[in-house]
N, CA, C and O of each residue as an XYZ file, in Angstrom:
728
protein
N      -5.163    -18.323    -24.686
C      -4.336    -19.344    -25.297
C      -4.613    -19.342    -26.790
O      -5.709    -19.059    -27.274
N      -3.545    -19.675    -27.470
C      -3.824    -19.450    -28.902
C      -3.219    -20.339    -29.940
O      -3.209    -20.146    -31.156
N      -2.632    -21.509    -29.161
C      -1.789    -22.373    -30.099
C      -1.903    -24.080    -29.078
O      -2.141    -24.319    -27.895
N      -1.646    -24.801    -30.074
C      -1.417    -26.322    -29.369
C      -0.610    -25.942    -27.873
O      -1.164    -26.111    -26.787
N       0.888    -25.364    -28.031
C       1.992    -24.982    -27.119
C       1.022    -24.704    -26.311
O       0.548    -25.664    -25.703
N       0.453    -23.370    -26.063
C      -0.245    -22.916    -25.049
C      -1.162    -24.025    -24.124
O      -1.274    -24.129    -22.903
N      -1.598    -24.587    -24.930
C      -2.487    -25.291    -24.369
C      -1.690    -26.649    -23.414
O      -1.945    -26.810    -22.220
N      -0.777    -27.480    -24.134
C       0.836    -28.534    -23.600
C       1.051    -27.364    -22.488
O       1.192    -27.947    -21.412
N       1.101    -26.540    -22.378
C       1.860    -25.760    -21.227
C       0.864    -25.775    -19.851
O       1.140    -26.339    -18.792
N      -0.284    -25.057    -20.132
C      -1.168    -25.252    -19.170
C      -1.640    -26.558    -18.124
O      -1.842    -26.525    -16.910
N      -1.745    -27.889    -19.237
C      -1.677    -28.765    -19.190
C      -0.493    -29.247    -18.008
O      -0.576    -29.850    -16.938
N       0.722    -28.606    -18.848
C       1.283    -29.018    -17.666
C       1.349    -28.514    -16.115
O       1.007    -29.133    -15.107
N       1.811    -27.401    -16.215
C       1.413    -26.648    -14.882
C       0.178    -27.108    -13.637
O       0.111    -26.998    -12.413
N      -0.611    -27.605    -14.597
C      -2.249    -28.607    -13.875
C      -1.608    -29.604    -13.201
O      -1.722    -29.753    -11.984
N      -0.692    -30.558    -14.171
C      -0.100    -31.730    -13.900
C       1.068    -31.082    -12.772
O       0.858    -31.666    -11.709
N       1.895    -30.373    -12.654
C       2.554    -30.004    -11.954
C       2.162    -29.714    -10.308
O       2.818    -29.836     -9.273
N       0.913    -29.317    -10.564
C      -0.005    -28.779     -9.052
C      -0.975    -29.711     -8.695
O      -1.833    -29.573     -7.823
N      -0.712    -31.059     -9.718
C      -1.652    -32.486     -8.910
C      -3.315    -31.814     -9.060
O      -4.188    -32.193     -8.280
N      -3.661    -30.594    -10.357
C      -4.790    -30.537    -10.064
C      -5.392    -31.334    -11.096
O      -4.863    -31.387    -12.206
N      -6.756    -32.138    -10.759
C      -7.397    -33.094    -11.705
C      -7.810    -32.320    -12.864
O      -7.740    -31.180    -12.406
N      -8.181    -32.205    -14.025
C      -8.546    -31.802    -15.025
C      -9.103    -33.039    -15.964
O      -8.641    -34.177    -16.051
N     -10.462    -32.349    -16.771
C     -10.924    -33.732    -18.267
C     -10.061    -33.272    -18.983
O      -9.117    -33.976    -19.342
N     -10.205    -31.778    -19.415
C      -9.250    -31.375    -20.924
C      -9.222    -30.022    -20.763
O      -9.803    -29.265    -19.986
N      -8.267    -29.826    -21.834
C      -7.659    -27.830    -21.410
C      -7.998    -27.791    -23.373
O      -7.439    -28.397    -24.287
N      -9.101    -26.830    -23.372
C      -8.861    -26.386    -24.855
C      -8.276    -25.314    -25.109
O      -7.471    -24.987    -24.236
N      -8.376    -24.531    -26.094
C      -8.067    -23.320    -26.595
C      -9.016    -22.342    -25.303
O     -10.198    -22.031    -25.448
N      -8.573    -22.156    -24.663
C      -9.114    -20.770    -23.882
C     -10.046    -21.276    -22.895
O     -10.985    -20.575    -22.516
N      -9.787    -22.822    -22.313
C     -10.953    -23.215    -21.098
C     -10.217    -24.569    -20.703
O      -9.526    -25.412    -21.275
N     -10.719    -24.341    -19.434
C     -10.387    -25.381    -18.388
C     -11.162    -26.358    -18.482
O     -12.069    -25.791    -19.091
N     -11.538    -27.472    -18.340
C     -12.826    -28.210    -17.349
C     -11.709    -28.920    -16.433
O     -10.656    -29.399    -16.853
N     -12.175    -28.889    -15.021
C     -11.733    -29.377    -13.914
C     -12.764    -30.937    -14.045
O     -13.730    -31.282    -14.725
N     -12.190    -31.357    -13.330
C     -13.066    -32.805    -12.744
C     -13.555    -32.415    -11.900
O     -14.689    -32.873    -11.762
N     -13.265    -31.744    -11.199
C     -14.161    -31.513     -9.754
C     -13.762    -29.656     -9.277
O     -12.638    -29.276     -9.603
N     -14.726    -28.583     -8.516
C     -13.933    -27.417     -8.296
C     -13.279    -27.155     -7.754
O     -13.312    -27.975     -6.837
N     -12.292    -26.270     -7.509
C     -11.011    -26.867     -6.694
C     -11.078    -25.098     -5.858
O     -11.601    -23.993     -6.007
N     -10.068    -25.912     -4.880
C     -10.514    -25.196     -3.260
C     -10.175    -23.569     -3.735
O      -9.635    -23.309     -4.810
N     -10.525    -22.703     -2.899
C     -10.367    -21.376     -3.289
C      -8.379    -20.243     -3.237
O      -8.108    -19.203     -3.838
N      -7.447    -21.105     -2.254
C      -6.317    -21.291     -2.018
C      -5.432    -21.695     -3.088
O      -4.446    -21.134     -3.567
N      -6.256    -23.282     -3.474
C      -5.360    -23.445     -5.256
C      -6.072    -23.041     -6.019
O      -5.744    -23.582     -7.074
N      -6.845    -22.436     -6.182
C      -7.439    -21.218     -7.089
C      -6.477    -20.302     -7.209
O      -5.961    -20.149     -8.316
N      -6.231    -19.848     -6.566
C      -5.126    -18.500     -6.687
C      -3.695    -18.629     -6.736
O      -2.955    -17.650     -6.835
N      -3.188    -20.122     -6.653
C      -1.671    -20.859     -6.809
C      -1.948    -20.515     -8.515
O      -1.265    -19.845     -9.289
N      -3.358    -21.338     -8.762
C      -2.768    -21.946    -10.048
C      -2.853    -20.357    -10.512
O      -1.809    -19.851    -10.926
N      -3.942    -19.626    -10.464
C      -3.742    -18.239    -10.738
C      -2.234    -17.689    -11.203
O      -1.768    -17.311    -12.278
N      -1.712    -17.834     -9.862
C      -0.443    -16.884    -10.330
C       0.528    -17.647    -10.996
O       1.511    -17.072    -11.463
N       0.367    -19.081    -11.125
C       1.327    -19.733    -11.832
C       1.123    -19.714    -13.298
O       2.069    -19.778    -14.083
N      -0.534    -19.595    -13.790
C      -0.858    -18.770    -15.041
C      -0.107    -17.977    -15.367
O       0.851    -18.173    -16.114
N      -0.472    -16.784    -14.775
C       0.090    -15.597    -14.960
C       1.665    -15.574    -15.036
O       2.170    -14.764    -15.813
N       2.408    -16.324    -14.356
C       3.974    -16.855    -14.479
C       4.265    -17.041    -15.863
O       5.141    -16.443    -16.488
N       3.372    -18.023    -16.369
C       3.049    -18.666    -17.816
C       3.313    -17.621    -18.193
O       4.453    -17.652    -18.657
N       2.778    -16.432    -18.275
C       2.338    -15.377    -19.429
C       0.842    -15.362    -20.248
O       0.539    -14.869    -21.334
N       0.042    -16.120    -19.243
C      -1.638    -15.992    -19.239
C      -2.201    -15.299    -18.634
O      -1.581    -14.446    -17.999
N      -3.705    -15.368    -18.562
C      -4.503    -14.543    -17.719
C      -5.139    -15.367    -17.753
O      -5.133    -16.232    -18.629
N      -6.102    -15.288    -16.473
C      -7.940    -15.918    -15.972
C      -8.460    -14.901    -16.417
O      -7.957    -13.778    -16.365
N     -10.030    -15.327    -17.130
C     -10.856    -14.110    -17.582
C     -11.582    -14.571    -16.512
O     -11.966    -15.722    -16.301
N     -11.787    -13.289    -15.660
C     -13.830    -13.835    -15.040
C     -14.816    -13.108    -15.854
O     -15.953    -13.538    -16.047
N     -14.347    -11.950    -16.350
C     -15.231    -10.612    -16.750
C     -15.931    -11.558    -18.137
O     -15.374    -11.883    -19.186
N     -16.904    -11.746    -17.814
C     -17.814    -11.972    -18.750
C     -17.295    -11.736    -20.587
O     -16.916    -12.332    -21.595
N     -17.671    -10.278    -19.964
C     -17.464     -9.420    -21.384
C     -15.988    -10.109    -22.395
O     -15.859    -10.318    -23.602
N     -15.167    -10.277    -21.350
C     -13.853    -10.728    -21.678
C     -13.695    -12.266    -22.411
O     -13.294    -12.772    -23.459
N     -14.325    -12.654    -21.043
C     -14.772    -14.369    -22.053
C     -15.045    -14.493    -23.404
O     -14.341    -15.162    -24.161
N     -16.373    -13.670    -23.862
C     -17.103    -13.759    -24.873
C     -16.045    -13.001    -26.334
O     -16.091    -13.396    -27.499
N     -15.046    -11.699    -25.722
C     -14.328    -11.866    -26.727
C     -13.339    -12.528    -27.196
O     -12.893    -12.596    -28.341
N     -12.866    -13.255    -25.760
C     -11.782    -14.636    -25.769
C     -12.322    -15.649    -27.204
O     -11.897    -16.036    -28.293
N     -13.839    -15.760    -26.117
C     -14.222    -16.756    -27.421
C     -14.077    -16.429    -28.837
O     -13.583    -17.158    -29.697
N     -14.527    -15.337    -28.979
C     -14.573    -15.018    -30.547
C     -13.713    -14.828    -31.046
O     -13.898    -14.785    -32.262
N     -12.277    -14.591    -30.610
C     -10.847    -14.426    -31.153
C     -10.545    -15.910    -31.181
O     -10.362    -16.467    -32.264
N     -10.489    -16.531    -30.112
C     -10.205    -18.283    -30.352
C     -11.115    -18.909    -31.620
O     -10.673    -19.850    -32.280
N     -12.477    -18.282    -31.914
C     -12.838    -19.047    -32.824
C     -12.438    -18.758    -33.724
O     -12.155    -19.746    -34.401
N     -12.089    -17.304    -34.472
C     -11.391    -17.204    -35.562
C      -9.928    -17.662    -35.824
O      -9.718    -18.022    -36.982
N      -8.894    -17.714    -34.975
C      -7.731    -18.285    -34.952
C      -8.575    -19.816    -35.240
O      -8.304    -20.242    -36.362
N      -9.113    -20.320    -34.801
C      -8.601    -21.399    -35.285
C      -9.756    -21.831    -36.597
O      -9.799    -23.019    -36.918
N     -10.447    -21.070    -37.144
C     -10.981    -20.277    -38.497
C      -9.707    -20.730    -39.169
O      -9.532    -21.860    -39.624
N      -8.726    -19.620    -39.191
C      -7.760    -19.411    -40.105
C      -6.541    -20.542    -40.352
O      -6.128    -21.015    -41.411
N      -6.131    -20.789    -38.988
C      -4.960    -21.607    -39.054
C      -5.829    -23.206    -39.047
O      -5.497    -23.950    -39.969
N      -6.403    -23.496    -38.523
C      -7.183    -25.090    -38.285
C      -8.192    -25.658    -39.134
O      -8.635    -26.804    -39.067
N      -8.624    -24.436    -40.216
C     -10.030    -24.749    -40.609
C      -9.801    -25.362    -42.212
O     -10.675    -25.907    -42.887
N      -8.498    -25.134    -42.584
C      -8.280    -25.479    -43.878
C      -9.122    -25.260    -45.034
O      -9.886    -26.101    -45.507
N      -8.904    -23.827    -45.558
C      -9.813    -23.033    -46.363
C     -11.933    -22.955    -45.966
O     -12.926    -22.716    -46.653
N     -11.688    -23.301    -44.562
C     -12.859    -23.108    -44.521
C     -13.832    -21.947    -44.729
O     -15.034    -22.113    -44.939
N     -13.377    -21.056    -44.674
C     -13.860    -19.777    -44.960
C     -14.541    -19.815    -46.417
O     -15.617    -19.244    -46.593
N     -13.998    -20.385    -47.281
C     -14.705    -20.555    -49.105
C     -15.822    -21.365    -48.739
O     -16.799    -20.924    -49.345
N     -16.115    -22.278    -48.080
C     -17.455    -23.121    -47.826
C     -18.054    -22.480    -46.679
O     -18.827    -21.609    -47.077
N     -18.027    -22.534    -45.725
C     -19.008    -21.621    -45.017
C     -18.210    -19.942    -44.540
O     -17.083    -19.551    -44.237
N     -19.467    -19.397    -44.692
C     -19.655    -17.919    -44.511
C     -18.461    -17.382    -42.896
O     -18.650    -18.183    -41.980
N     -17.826    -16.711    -42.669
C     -17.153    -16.403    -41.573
C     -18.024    -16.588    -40.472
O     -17.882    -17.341    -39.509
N     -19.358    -15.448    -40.857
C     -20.463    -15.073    -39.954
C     -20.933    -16.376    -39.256
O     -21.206    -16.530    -38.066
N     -20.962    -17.251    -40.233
C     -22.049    -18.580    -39.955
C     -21.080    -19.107    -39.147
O     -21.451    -19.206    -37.977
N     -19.517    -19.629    -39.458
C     -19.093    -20.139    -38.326
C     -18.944    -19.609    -37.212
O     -18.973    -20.351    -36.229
N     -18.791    -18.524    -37.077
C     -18.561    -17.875    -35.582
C     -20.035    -17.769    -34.891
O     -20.019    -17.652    -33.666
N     -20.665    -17.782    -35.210
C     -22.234    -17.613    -34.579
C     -22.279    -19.158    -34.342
O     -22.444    -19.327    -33.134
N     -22.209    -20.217    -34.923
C     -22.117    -21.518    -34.770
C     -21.416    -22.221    -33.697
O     -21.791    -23.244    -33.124
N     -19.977    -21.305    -33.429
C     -19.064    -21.749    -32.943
C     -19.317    -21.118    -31.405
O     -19.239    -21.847    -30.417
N     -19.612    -19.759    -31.314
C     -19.839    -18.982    -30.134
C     -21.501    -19.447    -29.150
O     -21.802    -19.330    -27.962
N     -22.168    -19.927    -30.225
C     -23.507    -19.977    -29.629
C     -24.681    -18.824    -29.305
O     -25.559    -18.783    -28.443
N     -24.256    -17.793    -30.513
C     -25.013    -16.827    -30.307
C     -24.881    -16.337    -31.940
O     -23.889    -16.526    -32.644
N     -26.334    -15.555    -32.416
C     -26.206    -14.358    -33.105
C     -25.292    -13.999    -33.724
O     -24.626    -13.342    -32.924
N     -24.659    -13.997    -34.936
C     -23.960    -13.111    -35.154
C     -23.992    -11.520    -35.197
O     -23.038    -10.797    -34.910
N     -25.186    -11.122    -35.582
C     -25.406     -9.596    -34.712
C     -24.625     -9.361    -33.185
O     -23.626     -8.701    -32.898
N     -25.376    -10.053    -32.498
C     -24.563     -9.580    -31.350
C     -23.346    -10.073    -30.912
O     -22.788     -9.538    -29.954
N     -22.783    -11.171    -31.577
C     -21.188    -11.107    -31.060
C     -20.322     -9.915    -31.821
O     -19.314     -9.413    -31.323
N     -20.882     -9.535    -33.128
C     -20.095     -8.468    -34.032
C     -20.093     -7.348    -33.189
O     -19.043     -6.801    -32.853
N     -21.738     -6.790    -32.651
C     -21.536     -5.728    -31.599
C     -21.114     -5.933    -30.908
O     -20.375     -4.961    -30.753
N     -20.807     -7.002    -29.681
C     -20.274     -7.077    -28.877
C     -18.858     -6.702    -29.015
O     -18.293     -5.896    -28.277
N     -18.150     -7.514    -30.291
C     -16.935     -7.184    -30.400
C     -16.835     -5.847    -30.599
O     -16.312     -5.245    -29.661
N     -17.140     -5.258    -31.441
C     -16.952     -4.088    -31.799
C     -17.362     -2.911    -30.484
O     -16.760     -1.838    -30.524
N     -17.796     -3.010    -29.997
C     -18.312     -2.064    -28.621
C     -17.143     -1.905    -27.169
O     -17.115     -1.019    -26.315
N     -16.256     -3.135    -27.325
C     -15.537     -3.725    -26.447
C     -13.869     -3.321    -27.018
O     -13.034     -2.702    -26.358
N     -13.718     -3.784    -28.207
C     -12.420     -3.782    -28.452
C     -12.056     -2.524    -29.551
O     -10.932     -2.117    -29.846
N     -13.648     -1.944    -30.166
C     -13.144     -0.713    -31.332
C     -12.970     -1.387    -32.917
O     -12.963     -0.841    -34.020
N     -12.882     -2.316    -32.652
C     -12.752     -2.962    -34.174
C     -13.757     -4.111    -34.283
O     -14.039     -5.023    -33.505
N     -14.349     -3.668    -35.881
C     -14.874     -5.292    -36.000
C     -14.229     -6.756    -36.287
O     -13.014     -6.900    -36.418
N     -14.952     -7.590    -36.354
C     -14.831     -9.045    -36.414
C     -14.292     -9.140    -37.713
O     -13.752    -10.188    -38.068
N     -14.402     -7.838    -38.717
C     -14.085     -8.602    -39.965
C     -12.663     -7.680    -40.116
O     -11.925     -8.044    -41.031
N     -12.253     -6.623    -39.376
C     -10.745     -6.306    -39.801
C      -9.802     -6.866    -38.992
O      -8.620     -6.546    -39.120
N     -10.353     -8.093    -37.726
C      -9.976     -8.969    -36.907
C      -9.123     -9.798    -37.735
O      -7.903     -9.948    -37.804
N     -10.629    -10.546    -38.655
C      -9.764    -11.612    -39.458
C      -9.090    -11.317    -40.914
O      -8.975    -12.153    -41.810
N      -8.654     -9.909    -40.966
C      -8.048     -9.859    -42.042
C      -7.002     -9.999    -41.208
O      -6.305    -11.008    -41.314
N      -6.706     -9.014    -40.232
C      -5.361     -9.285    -39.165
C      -4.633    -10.543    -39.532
O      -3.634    -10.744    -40.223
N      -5.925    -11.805    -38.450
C      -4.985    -12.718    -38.302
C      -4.661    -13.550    -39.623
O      -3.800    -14.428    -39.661
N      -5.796    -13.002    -41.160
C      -5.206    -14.155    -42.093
C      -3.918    -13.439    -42.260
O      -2.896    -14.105    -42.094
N      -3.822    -12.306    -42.533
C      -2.643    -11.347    -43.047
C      -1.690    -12.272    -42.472
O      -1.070    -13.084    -43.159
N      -1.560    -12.153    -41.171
C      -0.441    -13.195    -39.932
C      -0.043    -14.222    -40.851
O       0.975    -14.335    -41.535
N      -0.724    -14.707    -40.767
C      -0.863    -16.374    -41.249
C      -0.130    -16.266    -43.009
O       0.731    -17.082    -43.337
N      -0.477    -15.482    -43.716
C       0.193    -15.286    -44.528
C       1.147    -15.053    -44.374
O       1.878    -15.924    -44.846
N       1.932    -13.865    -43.686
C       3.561    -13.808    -43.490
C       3.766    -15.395    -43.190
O       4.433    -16.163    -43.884
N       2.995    -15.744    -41.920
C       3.678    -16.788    -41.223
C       4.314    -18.157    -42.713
O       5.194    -19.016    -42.673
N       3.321    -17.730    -43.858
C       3.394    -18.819    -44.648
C       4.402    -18.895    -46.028
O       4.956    -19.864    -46.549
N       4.390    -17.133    -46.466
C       5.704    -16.322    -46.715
C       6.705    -16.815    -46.594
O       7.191    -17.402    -47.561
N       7.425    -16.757    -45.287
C       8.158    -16.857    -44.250
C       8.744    -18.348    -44.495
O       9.974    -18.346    -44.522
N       8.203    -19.504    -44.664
C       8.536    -20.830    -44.702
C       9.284    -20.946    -46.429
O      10.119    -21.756    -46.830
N       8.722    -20.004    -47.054
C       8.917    -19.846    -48.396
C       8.604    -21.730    -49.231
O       9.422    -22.322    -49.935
N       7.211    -22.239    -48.829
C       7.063    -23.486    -48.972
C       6.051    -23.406    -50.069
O       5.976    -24.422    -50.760
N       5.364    -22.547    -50.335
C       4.008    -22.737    -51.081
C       4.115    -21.079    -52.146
O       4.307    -19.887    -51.906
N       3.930    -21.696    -53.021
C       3.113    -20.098    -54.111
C       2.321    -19.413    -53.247
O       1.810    -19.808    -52.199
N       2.260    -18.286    -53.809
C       1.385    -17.141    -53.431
C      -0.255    -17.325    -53.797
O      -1.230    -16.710    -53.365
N      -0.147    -18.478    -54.817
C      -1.573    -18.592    -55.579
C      -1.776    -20.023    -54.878
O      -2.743    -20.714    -55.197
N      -0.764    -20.498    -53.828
C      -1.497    -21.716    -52.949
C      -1.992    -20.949    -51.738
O      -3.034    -20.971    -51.083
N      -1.028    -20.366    -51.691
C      -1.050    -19.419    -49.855
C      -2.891    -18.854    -50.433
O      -3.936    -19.211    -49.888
N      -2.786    -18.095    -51.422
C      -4.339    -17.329    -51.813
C      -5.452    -18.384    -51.495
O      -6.365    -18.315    -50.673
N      -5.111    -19.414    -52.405
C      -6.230    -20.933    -51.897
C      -6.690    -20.532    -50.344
O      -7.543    -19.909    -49.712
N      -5.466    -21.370    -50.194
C      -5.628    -21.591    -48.728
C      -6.050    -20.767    -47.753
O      -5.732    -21.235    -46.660
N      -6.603    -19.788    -47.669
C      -6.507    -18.250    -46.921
C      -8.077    -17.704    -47.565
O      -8.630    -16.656    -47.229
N      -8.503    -18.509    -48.367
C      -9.428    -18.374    -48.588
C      -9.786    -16.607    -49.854
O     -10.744    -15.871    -50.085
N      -9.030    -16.665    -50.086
C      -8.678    -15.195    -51.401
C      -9.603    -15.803    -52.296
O     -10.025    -16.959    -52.299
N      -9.880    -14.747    -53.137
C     -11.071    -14.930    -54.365
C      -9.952    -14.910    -55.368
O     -10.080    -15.518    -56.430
N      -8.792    -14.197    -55.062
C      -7.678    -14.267    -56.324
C      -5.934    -13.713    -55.123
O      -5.906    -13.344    -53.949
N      -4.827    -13.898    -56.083
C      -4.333    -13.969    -55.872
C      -3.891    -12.312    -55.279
O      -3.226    -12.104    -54.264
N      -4.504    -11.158    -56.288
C      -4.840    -10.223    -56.522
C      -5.339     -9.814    -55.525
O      -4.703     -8.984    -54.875
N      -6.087    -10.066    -55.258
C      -7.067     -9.508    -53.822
C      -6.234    -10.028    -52.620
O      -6.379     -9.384    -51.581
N      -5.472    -10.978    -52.592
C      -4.544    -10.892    -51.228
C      -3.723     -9.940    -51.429
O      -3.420     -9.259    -50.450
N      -3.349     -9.738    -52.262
C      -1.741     -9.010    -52.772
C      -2.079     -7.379    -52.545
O      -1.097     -6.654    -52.386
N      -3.463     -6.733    -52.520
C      -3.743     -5.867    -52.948
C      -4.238     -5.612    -51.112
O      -4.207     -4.474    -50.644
N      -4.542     -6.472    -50.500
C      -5.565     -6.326    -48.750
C      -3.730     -6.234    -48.079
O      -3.310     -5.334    -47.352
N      -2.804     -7.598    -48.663
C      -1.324     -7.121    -48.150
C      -1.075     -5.735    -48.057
O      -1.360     -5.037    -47.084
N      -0.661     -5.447    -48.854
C       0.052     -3.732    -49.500
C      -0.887     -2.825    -48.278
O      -0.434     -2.122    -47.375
N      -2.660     -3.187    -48.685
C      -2.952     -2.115    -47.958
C      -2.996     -2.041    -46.939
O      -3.231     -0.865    -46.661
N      -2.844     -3.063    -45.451
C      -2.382     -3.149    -44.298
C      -1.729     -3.095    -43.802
O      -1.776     -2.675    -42.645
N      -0.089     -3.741    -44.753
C       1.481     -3.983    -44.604
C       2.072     -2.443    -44.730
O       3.051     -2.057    -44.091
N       1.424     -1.738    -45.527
C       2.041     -1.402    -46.460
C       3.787     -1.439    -47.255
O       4.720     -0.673    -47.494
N       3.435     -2.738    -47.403
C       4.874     -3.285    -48.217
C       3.646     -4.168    -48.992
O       2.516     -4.421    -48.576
N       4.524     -4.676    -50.736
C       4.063     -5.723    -50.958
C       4.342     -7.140    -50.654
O       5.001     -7.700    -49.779
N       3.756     -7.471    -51.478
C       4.279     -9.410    -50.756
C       5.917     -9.433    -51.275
O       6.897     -9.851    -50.658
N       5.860     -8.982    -52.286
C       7.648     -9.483    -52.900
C       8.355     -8.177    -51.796
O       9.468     -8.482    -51.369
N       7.934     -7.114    -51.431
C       8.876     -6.710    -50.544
C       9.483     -7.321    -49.281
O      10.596     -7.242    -48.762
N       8.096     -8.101    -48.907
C       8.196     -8.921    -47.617
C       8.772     -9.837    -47.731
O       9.445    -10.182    -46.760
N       8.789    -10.533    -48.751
C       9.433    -11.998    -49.179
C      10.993    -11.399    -49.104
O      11.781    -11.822    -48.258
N      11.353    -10.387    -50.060
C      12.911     -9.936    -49.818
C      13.787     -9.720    -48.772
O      15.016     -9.662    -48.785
N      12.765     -9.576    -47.594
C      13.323     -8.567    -45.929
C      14.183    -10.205    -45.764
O      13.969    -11.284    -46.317
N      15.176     -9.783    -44.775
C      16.160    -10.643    -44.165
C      15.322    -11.374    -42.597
O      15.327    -12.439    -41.979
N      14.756    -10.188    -42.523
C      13.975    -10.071    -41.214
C      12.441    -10.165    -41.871
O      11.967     -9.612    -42.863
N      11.874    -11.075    -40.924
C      10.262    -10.876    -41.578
C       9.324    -10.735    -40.313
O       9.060    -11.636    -39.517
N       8.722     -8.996    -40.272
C       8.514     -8.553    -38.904
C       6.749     -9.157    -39.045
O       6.077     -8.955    -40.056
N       6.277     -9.847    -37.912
C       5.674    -10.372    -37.492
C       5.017     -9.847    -36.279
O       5.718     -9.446    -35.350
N       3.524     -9.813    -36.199
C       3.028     -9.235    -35.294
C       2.338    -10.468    -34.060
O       1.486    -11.253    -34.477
N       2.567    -10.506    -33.292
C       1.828    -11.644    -32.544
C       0.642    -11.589    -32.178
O       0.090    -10.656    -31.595
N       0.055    -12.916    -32.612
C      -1.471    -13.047    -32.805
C      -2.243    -12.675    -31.454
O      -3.460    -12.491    -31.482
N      -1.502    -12.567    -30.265
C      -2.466    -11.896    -28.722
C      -2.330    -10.165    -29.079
O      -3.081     -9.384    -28.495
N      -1.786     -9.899    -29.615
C      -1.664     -8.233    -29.842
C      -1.727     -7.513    -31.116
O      -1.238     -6.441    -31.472
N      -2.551     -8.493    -31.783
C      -3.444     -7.921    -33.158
C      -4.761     -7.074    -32.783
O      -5.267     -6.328    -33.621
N      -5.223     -7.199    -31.663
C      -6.704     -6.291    -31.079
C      -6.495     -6.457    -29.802
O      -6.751     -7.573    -29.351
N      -6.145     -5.743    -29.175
C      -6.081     -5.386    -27.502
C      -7.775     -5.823    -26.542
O      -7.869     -5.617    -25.332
């Protein structure tokens, strides 16, 4: 799950199948109580209906987590990245090391944690582009850029378009934030 929506959706589907739940966050359940092994596998496939998945695989969890914590790093944290260190929040946020969630990530998915979150700020930039609501030197603020320059320059070299090319397109192609790292 990766957005408020996702989460209203799940939510409902729970409510739909009368199953009790405290709260549905970004990427976790808590039940009130465990529920039988039969609606285990309803709500299962009604997930999956959704266009979700159940992680059991461990391994999977832990990179769930670490992608949920950076999404909401970028979009929720409101320039948090300029006050604390990436590293520090995600080790904070995950409950482990940042050594080993970086290996972890990186061992699992092929990429590190840090061309992760250029990904999703990049995103977040089109996404902010796109509204055509804010300067390029607010979008930089906000996104946590040392200059306006250094976004413009990490754009080009990922996009390869610049920002004013992107700003010009009729169409503004967008990559979705579940299929930025497989």
């Amino acid at each position: 799950m990766v957005s408020k929506r996702c989460i209203q959706t799940i939510q409902n589907i729970l409510e739909e199948m009368r199953i009790p739940f405290n709260k549905v966050n970004l990427g976790c359940i808590e039940f009130q109580k465990p529920i039988e092994p039969a609606l285990k596998n309803e709500l299962k496939i009604a997930i999956q209906h959704a266009g979700f998945e159940i992680l059991v695989d461990k391994e999977q969890q832990l990179i769930e987590q670490i992608k949920l914590a950076v999404l909401e790093m970028i979009y929720f944290g409101n320039n948090l990245n300029t006050i604390i260190r990436n590293s520090d929040y995600l080790s904070d946020k995950i409950g482990k090391s940042y050594a080993y969630i970086s290996k972890h990530f990186s061992d699992t998915t092929g990429h590190t944690i840090e061309k992760y979150i250029i990904l999703v700020k990049l995103e977040r930039v089109k996404e902010l582009l796109s509204y055509n609501e804010m300067t390029l030197s607010e979008i930089s603020y906000q996104m946590g850029y040392s200059s306006v320059q250094h976004l413009s320059n990490q754009f080009k070299q990922v996009t390869g378009m610049s920002v004013s090319e992107f700003k010009a397109l009729k169409i503004k192609p967008r990559t979705p934030l579940d299929e930025l790292i497989p």
